[in-house]
C-alpha positions, -999 to +999 in steps of 0.1 A: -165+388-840-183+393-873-221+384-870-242+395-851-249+361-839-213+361-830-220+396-806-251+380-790-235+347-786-206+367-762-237+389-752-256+356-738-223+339-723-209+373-704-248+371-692-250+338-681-228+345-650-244+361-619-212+379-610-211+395-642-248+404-638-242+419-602-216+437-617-238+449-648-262+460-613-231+482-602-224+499-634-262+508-644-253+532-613-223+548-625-187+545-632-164+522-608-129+513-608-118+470-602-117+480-567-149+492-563-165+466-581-143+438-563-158+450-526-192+434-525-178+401-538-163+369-516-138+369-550-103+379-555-097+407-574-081+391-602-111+372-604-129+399-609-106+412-641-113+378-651-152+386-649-149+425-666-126+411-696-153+386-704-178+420-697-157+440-720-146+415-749-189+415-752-190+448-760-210+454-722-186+475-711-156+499-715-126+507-692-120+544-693-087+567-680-089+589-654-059+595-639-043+558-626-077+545-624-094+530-654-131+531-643-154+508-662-186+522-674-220+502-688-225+500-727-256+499-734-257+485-778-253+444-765-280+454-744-300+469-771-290+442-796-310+415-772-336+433-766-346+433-803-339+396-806-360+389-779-386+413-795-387+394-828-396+362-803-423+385-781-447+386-811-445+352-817-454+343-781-481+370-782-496+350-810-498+320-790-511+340-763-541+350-782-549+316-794-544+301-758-569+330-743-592+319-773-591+282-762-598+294-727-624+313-736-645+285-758-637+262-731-652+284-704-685+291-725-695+254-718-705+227-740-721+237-776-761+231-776-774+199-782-765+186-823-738+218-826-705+211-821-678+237-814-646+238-844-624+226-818-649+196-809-652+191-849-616+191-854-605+167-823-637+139-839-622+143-872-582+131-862-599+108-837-618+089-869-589+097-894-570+075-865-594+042-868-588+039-905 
């Protein structure tokens, strides 16, 4: 993995699965070997390696060495790295927001008086008669 579309793209995936999310859950809480994490789950063990390779090869989280465990332990970057590609989205959709709560707004201040017309009236008569040509 090279781009960073490449590390969100493994991000999103190792997401994707609510296992891996439950598991993600676990490890906000602290440290916890395969074991650990396997006993809440109706899943085999290996299955669960299965789930923490996927978690790991995303950069979400680390095995460490203690002893003969290897307790796995949240990172939190991949984390970090979607929350700021969301966050170039959020303004986006706070734009469209603002326009929607203007719409709203005009709309809920009733009709224009008589021989005024609202910019939003103005604009829907003019692509209605730019139609019938």
């Amino acid at each position: 993995m090279d781009t960073a579309s490449d590390h969100l793209n493994a991000t999103f995936l190792a997401l994707a699965d609510p296992t891996r999310r439950a598991i993600l859950a676990r490890l906000a809480l602290g440290e916890a070997s395969v074991a650990e994490l396997t006993e809440p789950f109706e899943i085999s063990q290996p299955a669960v390696s299965k789930h923490l390779k996927i978690l790991e090869r995303a950069g979400l989280i680390s095995a460490g060495h203690d002893r003969q465990r290897r307790p796995r332990r949240i990172e939190g970057r991949p984390l970090a790295e979607v929350h700021a590609w969301l966050e170039s989205y959020r303004e986006i959709w706070e734009h469209n927001f603002q326009r929607l709560d203007a719409l709203l707004a005009e709309l809920q201040a009733g009709p224009a008086p008589k021989g005024r017309t609202s910019p939003r009236q103005a604009r829907r008569r003019t692509t209605t008669t730019k139609g019938r040509r």
